[in-house]
C-alpha positions in Angstrom: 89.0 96.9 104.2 85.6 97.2 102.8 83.1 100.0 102.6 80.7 100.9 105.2 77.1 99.8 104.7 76.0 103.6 105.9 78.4 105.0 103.0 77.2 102.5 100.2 73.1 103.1 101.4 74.4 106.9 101.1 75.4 106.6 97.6 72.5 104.3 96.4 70.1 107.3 98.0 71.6 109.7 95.6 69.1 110.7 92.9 68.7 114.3 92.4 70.3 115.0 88.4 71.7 117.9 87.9 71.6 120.0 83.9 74.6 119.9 82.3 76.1 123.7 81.5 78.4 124.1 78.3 81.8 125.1 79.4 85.1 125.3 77.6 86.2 122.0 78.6 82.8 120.6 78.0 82.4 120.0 81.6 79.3 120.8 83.9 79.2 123.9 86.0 76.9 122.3 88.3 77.9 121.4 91.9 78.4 117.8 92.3 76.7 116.8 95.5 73.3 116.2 93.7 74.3 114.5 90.8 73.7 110.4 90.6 76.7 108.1 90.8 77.6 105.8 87.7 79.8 104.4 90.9 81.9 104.9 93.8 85.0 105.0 91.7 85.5 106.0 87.8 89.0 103.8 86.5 90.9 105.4 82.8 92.3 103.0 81.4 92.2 99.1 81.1 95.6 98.4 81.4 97.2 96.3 84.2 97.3 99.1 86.3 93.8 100.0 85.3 92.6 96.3 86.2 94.2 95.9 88.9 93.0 99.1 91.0 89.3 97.8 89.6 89.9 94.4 91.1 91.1 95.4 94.3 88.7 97.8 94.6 86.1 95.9 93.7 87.3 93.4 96.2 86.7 95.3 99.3 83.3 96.0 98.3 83.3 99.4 95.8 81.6 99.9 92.7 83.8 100.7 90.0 83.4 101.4 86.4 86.1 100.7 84.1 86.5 103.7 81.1 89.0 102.4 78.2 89.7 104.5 75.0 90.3 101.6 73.0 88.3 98.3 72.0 90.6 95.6 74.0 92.1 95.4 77.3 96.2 95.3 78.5 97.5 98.5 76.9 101.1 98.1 76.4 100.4 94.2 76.7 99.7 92.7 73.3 99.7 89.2 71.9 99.1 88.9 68.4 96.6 86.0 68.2 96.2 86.6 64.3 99.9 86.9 63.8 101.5 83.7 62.2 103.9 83.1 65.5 101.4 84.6 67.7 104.1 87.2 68.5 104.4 89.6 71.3 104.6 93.3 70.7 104.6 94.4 74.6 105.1 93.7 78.2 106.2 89.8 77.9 108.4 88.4 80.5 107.6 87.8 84.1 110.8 88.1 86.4 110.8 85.6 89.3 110.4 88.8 91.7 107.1 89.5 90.0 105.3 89.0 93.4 102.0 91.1 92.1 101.9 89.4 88.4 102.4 85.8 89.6 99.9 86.1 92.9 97.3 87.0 90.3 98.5 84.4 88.1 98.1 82.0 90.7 94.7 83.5 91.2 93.8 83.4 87.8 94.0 79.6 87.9 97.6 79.7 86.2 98.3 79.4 82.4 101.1 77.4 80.5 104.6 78.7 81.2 107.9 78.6 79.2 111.3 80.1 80.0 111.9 82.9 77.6 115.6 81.9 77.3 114.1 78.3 75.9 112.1 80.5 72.9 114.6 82.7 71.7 118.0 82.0 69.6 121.5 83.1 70.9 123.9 83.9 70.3 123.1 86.7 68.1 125.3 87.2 64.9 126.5 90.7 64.6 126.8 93.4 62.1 129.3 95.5 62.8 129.1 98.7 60.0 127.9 96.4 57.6 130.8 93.5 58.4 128.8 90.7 59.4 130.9 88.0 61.6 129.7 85.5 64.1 129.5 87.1 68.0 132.9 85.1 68.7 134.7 87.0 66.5 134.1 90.7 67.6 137.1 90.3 70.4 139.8 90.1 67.1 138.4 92.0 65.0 140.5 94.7 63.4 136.9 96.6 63.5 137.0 96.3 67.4 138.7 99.8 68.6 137.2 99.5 72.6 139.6 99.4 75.5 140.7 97.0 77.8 137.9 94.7 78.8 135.6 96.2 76.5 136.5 94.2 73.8 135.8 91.2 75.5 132.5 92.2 77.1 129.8 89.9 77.0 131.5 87.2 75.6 130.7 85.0 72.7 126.9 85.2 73.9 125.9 88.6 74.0 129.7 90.8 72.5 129.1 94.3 72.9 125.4 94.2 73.4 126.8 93.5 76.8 128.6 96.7 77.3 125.5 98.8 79.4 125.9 95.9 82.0 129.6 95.9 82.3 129.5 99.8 83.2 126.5 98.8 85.9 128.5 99.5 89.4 128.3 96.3 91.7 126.9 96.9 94.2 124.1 99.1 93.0 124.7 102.5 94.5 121.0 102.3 95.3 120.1 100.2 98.2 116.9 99.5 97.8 114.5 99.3 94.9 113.3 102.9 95.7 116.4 104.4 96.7 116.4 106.3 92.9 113.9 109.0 95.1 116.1 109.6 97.7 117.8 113.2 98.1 121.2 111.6 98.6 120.9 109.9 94.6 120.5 113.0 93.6 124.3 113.3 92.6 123.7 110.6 90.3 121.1 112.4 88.4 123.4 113.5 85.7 123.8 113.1 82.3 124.6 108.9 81.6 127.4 109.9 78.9 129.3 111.8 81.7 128.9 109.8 83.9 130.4 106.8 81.7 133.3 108.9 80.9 133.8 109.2 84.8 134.0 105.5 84.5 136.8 105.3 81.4 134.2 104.3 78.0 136.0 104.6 75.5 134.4 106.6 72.4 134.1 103.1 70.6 132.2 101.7 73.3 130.4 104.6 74.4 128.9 104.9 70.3 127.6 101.1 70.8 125.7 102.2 74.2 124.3 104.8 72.6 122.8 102.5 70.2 120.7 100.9 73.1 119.2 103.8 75.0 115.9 105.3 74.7 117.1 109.1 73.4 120.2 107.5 71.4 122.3 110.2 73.0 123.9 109.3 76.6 124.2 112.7 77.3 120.2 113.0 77.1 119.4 110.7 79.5 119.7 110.6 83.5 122.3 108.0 85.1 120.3 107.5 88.0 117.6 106.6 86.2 119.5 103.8 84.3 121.0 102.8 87.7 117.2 102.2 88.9 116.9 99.8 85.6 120.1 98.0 86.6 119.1 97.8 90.3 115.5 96.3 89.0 117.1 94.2 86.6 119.3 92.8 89.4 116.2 92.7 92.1 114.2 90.4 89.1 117.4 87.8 88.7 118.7 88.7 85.1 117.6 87.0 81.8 117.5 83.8 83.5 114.9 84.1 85.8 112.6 85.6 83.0 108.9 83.0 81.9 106.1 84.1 79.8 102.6 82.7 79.0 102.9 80.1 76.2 99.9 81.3 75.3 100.2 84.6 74.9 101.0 87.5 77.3 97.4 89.3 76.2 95.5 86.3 78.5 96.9 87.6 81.8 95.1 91.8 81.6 92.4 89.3 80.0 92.2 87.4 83.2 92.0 90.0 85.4 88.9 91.7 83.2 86.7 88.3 83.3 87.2 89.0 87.1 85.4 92.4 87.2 81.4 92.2 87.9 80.8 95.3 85.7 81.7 95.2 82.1 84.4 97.6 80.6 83.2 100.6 78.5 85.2 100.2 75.5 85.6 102.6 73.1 85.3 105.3 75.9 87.9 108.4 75.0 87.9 110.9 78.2 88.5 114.4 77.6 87.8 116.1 80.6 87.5 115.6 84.6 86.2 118.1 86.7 86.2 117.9 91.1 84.8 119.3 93.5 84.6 118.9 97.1 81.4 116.6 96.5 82.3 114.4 93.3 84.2 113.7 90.5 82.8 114.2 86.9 84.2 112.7 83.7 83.4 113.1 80.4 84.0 111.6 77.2 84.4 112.3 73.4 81.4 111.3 72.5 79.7 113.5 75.0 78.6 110.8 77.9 79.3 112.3 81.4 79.9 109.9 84.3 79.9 110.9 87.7 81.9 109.3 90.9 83.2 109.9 94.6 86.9 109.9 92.7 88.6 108.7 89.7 91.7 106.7 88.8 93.5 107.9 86.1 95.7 105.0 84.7 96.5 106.2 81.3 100.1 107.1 80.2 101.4 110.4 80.1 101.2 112.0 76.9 96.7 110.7 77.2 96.8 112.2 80.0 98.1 115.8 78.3 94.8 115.7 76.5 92.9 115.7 79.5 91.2 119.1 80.6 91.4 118.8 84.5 89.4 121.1 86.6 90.9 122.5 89.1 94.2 122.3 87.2 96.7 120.0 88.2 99.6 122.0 90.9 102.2 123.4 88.9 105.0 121.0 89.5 102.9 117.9 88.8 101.3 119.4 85.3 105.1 120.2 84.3 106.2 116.7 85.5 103.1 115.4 83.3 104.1 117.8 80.6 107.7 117.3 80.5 108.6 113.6 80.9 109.2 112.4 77.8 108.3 108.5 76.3 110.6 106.9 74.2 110.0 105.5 70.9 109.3 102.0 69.4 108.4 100.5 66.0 108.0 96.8 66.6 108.1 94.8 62.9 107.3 91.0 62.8 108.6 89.3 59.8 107.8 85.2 58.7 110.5 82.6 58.2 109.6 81.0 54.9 113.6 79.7 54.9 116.1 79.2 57.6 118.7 81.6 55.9 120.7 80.5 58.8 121.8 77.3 57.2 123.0 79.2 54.2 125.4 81.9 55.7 125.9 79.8 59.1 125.8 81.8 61.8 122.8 82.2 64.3 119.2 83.1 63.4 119.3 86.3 65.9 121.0 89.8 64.6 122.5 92.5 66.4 123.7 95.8 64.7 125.4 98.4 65.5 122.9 100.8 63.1 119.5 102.1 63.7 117.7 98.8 62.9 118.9 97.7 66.2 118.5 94.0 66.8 117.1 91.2 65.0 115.8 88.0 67.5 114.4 84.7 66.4 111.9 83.0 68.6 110.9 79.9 68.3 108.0 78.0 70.5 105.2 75.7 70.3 103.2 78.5 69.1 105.3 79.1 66.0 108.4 80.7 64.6 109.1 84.1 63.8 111.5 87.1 63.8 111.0 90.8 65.8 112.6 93.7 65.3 112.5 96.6 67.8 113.3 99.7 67.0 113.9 102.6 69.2 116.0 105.0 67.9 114.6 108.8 68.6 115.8 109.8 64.7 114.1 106.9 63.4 112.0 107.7 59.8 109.9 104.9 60.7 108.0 106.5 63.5 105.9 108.3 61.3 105.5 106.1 58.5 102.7 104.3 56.9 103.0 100.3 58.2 103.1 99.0 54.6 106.1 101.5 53.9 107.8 100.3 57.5 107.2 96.6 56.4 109.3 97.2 52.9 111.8 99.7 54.1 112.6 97.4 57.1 112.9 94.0 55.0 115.3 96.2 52.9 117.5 96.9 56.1 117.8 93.4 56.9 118.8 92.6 53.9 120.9 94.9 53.8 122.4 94.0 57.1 121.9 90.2 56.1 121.8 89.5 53.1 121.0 85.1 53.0 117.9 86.5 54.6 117.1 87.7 50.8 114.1 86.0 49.5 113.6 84.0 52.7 112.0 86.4 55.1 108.4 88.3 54.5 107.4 91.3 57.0 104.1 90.2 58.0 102.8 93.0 61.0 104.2 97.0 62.3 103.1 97.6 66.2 104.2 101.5 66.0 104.0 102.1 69.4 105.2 105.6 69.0 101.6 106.4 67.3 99.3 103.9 68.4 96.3 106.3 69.9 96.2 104.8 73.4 99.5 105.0 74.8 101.6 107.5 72.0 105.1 105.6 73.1 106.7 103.1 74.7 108.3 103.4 78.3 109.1 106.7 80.3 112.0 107.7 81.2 114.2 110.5 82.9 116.1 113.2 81.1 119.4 114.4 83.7 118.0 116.9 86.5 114.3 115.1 86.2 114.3 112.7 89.0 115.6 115.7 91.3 113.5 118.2 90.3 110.0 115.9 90.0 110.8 113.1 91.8 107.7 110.9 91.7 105.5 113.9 91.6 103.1 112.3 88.6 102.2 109.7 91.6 100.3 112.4 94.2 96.5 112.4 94.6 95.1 115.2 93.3 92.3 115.6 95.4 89.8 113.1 94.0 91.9 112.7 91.2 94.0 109.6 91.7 96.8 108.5 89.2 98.4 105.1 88.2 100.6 103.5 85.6 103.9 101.7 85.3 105.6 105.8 85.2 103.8 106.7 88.7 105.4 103.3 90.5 108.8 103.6 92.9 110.4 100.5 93.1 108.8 98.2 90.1 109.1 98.8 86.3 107.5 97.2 83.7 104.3 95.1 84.0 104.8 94.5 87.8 105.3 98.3 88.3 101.6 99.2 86.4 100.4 96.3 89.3 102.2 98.2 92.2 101.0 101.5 91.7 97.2 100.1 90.5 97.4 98.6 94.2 98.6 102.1 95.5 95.9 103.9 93.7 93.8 101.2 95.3 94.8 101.9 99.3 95.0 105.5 98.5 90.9 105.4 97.9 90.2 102.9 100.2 92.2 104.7 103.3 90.0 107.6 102.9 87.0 105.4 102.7 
């Protein structure tokens, strides 16, 4: 679709300025039928879901301008180029069902590819309350108090870190990838713990699940949204299926930006939108006021809090905005200056049943190196100083490992939790959520449109931030 020559020669035509009154918010009082356009559409955010509405937009003939708070494009995609390694700290792996990601790949002109499964060491070794034993071991051990098939889940590849998967029902009780929205998976939308104890966990393995959810707690956090992970998980093929950029993940959101006509205003931190039946206008921190037919906003949740909209947001969607929570994640990198493998023999990769989480060693053309995700809610680290992370978490490990002594050095913190442009990780539902918001943070607000990987129904991850940039997209140009 592209727009009419009458509506562009329209907007060109539209000189009169209007003065800008001093409000509250720091918006304009002043009707917006007057005021010049910066462009036909005003994009937050330069993440994938950001590019990709500017792109498609863009494509059928709009003028868009790009607004990003920070200096770089790819938000929760980041490669560290300076990093020994070059090391990922976000969105990495493309699933084969990533129709959106690899279309623009292919579009991009495609960029070296590598299996993920061929750059990263398992089996992991496992420490299991400070007992450290290879994964092969964890069926005998006398520490091993699960049930039945528990003990035995996962086998010597993944042991217990296995466990979520085994309680996944098969089939999926949701049909289709957006089935999670439906009214009749409402009865799902309970609290995971009870609804594993419905399903026989024991307490043994119900203490190791809790170890790998978001909130740390099953009994904070909605089954049905776990089933919609397990049904995308199964949609994308499992680990196997999974390929990143040998280059870096980083050159894909970098792709898409070389694509754009107009260049991005970095360093642009939005504060305030304000509608009318006429225009959109934006403003920023630093006091520049842009002006639009309609905006995008594609930044997550708790930027978007900070946001003074005028009118205000309906009540259900400002509560669904102001209520769904992020969950946490301190990402540390650490060198290998010595395989401490070889000296207690058992694989580079760590799991643990503690807050540290697990330990993975990857291992490609573009280096070595080790990364340790935390996520755990209770987690000190979240709010600590990155020199302070990096020495506390080289303790833990050796701690947890200790030929690693001497042989490891923590070279970069991603603190996701606090970086200024996205202040956590990944959404997620709390029980009762998904049936009382639904996908409420998705809905136009007038001009106000909204995008990001939390607004998209059937994709998660990077391919959901491309689904709902393309929705934002046909939303605008439907009206067009």
């Amino acid at each position: 679709m592209t727009v009419s020559r009458t509506r562009r020669r329209v907007l060109k035509e539209i000189a009169a300025t209007a003065g800008v009154i001093a409000t509250g918010s720091g918006l304009s009082t002043t009707a917006l039928a007057a005021t010049r356009r910066d462009a036909d559409v005003i994009i937050i955010g330069a993440g994938l879901a950001g590019l990709n509405t500017a792109l498609m937009l863009q494509d059928a003939g709009m003028s868009v301008l790009l607004l990003e708070g920070s200096n770089r494009v790819g938000g929760r995609v980041m490669t560290l180029d300076k990093v020994p390694g070059r090391p990922e700290a976000g969105g990495t792996e493309f699933g084969a069902g990533y129709a959106r990601c690899l279309s623009m790949i292919d579009r991009l002109g495609g960029f070296p590819m590598e299996k993920w499964l061929d750059t990263v060491e398992l089996p992991f070794a496992l420490n299991f309350d400070g007992t450290l034993m290879p994964m092969s071991a964890w069926p005998d051990s006398p520490l091993n108090h699960m049930v039945g098939k528990e003990r035995t889940a996962g086998g010597p590849l993944m042991g217990p870190f296995a466990l979520t998967m085994m309680y996944a029902p098969r089939p999926s009780p949701l049909n289709g990838l957006d089935s999670w929205l439906l009214p009749e998976a409402a009865a799902l939308d309970i609290s995971y713990g009870d609804y594993l104890k419905s399903q026989g966990v024991s307490d043994a393995a119900l203490r190791f699940i809790n170890n790998d959810l978001p909130t740390a707690d099953a009994s904070t956090y909605s089954a049905l949204w776990h089933h919609r992970l397990f049904r995308f998980q199964e949609f994308m093929g499992g680990i196997d299926g999974l390929n990143r950029i040998a280059t870096g993940a980083s050159r894909f959101p970098e792709g898409i930006a070389k694509l754009l006509k107009r260049e991005i205003a970095f360093n642009s931190h939005v504060t305030a939108i304000r509608t009318d039946k006429d225009g959109v206008e934006v403003r920023t921190k630093g006091g520049r006021s842009y002006h639009a037919d309609r905006v995008v906003c594609a930044v997550p949740l708790p930027l978007l809090r900070e946001i003074a909209i005028e009118p205000a947001l309906p009540a259900l969607q400002a509560a669904a905005v102001r209520e769904l929570p992020y969950d946490n994640m301190v990402n540390v990198f650490f060198a290998v200056k010595e395989p401490y493998w070889k000296v207690d023999g058992l694989p580079g990769s760590l799991w643990t049943n503690q807050p540290m989480g697990r330990l993975y060693h990857f291992k490609s053309d573009q280096g070595e190196y080790l990364w340790m995700n935390v996520r755990n809610p209770l987690s000190p680290w979240i709010k600590m100083k990155d020199a302070d992370v990096m020495q506390d978490a080289t303790r833990t490990i050796n701690r947890a490992r200790p030929s690693t002594v001497g042989r490891i050095e923590a070279i970069a913190v991603v603190n996701w939790s606090t970086y200024p442009w996205t202040r956590g990780h990944n959404v997620y539902r709390t029980p009762g959520q998904i049936s009382r918001f639904g996908n409420v943070v998705a809905d136009a607000h007038g001009r106000i449109h909204f995008a990001g990987d939390h607004t998209a129904a059937t994709m998660m991850g990077m391919e959901g931030a491309m689904e709902s940039g393309e929705r934002a997209a046909v939303e605008i140009l439907q009206l067009a």
